[in-house]
C-alpha positions in Angstrom: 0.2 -63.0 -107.2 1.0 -66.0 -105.3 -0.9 -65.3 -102.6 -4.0 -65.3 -104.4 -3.5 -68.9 -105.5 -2.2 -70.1 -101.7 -5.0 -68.4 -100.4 -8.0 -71.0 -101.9 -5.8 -73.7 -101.9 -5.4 -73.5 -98.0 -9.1 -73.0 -97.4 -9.9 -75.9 -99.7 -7.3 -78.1 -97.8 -8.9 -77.0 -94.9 -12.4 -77.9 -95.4 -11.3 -80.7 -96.8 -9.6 -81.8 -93.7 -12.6 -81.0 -91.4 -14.7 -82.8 -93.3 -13.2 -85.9 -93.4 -12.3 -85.8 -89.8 -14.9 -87.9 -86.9 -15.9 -84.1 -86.0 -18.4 -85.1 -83.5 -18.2 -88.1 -81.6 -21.7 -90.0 -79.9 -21.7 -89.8 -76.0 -23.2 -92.7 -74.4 -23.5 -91.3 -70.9 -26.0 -89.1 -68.8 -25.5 -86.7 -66.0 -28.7 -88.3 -64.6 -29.3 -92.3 -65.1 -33.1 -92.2 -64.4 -33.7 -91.0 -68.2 -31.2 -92.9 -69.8 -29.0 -96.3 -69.5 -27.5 -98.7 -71.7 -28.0 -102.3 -71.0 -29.6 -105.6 -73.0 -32.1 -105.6 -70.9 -35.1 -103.5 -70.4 -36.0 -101.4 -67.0 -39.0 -102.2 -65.0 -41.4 -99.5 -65.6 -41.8 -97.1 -62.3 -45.4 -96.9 -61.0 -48.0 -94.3 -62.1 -47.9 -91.3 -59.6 -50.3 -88.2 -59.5 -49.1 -85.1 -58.0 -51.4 -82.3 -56.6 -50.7 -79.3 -58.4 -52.7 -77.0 -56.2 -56.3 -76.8 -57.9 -55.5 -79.9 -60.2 -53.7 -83.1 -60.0 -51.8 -84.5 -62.6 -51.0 -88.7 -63.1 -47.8 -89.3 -64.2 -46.6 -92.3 -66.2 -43.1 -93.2 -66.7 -42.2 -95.6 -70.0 -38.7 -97.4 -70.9 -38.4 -97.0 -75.0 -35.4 -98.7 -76.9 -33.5 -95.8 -79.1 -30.7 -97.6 -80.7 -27.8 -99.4 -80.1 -24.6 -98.5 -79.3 -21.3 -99.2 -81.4 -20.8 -102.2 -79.3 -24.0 -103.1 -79.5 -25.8 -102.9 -76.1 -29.5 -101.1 -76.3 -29.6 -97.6 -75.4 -32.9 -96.8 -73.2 -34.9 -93.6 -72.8 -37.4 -92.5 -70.2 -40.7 -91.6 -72.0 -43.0 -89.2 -69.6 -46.5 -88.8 -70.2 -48.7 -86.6 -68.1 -52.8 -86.4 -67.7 -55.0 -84.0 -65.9 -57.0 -86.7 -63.4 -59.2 -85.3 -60.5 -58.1 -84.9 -56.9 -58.9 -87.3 -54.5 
């Protein structure tokens, strides 16, 4: 008989506990810097590229967009890739 009131009591203390524990914490880092960095100030822009595909060529510009802030306050920066079909040359 006990057990059936230990039982939900445990579950509830555990959900309780994961819940109010910091369960997943924001990582501010990149295994590849050319997509993201952290800094107040904005990167320069690369240079539009076009890339021969074969039997099309594609022109390729590269964006720096602000997404936030970290704790501490410093901007974090995204790469934004957009990509058009353009005619060989």
């Amino acid at each position: 008989m006990k057990l059936r009131l230990t039982l939900p009591l445990l579950l509830i203390a555990a959900l309780l506990a994961g819940c109010s524990s910091n369960a997943l914490a924001p990582r501010y880092t990149s295994e590849n810097p050319d997509i993201m960095r952290i800094s107040d100030e904005q990167p320069a822009n690369p240079e539009k590229t076009v890339e021969d595909l074969g039997s099309y060529c594609v022109e390729v510009t590269e964006t720096w967009n602000s997404h936030g802030t970290t704790p501490d306050g410093q901007t974090l920066w995204a790469k934004d890739t957009q990509r058009a079909v353009v005619p060989c040359d």
